[in-house]
N, C-alpha and C positions, 0 to 999 in steps of 0.2 A: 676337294681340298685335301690335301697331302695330312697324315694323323702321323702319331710316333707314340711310341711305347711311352710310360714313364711309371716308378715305382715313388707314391707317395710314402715323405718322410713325416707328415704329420696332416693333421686334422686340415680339409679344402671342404667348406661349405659349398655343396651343389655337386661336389663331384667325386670325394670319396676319404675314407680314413686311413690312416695310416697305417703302411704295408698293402696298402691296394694298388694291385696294376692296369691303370687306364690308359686310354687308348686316348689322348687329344691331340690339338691342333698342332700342329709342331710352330707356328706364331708366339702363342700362349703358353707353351711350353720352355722357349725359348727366352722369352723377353720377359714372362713373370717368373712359371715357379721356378725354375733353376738357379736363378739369379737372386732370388729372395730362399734356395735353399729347403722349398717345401717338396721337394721331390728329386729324383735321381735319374738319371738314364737306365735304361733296363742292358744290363752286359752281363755273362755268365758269373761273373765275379759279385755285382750286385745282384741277381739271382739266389745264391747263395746267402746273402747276411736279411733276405725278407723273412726267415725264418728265425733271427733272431728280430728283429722289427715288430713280428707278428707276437712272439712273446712280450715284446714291452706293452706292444700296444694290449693284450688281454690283462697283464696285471694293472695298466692304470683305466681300463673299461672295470678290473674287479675293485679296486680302491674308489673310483667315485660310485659306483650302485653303494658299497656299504656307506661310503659318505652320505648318500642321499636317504636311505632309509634312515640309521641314526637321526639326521633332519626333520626327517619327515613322523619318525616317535617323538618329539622336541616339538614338533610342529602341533600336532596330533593331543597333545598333555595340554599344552600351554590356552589359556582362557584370557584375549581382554576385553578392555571397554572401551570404549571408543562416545565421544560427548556429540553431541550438533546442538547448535544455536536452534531456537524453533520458535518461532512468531505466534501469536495469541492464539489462533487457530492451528494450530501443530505442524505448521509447515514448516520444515527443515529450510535452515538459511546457505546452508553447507554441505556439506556430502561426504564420505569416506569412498578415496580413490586408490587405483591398484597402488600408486607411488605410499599414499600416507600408510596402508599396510606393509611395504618394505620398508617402511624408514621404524614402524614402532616392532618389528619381527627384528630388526636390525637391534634395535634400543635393549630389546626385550631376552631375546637370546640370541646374540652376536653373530646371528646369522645373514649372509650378504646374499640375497635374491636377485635376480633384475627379476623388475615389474612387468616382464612381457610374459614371464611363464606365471603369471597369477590370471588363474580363467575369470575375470568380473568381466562380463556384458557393458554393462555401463553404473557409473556411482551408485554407492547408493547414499539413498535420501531417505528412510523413511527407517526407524525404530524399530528393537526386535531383537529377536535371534537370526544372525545370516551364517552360512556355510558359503565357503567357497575353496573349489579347487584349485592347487597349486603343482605344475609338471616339475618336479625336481629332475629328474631321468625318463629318457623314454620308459622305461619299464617300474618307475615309481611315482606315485603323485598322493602326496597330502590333504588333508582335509581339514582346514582351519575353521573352528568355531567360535564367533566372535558375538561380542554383545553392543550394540547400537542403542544410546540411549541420552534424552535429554537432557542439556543444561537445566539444572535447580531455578526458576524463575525468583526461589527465596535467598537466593544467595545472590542473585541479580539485585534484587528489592532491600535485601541486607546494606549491601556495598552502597549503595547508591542513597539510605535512608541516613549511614555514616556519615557520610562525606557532604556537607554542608555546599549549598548553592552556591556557586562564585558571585559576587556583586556583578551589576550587570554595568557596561561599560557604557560611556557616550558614545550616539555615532557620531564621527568627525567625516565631514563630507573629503570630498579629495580636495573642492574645493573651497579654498576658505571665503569665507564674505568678508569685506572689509568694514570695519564698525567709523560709521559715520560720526564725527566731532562738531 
């Protein structure tokens, strides 16, 4: 298959960052990035401006590491709590999942994650202290320490000791009987 040069103008997951000269399909090259503007043709004259390319792209590779570290101290400080429902025998009814950690990281200090760089295995269920790793940057990652711990059974036993039994209602069948005269 026939390739062509092309100098990336910005970030192409799978195939290179911006200011990088790859070698693709001339298809691909054609019909996606040039048209959507994520890359250039390689000519003596764009040869020349990778070298300012390459500078932009190292100040905003230096603006997000210090973004992520600042986070990742934020991240690092910050202590919550997190409740589950738990049945007689302490079986958790619920779980804390990568999503409910960015949404209270979100609440908490107004920091916007996606849940795919949060490393949980699978939910957890079970009370305690848990750690868990967070990839902000390739070359940064968080250590969030979080506290797991049961709903108060007496606040349960509280509310419900309050609040008076509703009368119980008739059952009215769907269908009616007709009262014989």
């Amino acid at each position: 298959m026939p390739t062509t040069q092309i100098i990336l103008t910005e970030n192409v997951p799978g195939l290179g960052a911006e200011a990088d000269v790859v070698k693709v399909r001339r298809g691909y090259a054609r019909n996606y990035l040039l048209p959507r503007s994520k890359a250039h043709e390689v000519t003596p004259a764009s040869l020349r401006q990778v070298d300012a390319l390459k500078a932009k792209r190292a100040e905003r590779e230096a603006r997000e590491l210090n973004e992520a570290e600042e986070l990742a101290r934020r991240i690092g400080k910050a202590r919550m709590l997190f409740t589950l429902e738990t049945g007689e025998t302490g079986k958790a009814f619920g779980s804390v999942t990568a999503q409910d950690i960015v949404n209270r990281l979100k609440n908490e200090l107004g920091a916007e994650i996606d849940r795919h760089k949060i490393a949980l295995e699978r939910p957890i269920k079970d009370t305690g202290e848990h750690e868990v790793a967070i990839k902000l940057h390739h070359n940064v990652t968080a250590q969030f320490v979080f506290q797991v711990k049961s709903a108060d059974k007496t606040k349960v036993e509280a509310v419900s000791a309050a609040g008076e039994e509703p009368e119980k209602k008739k059952h009215r069948s769907l269908f009616r009987r007709r009262k014989q005269t």
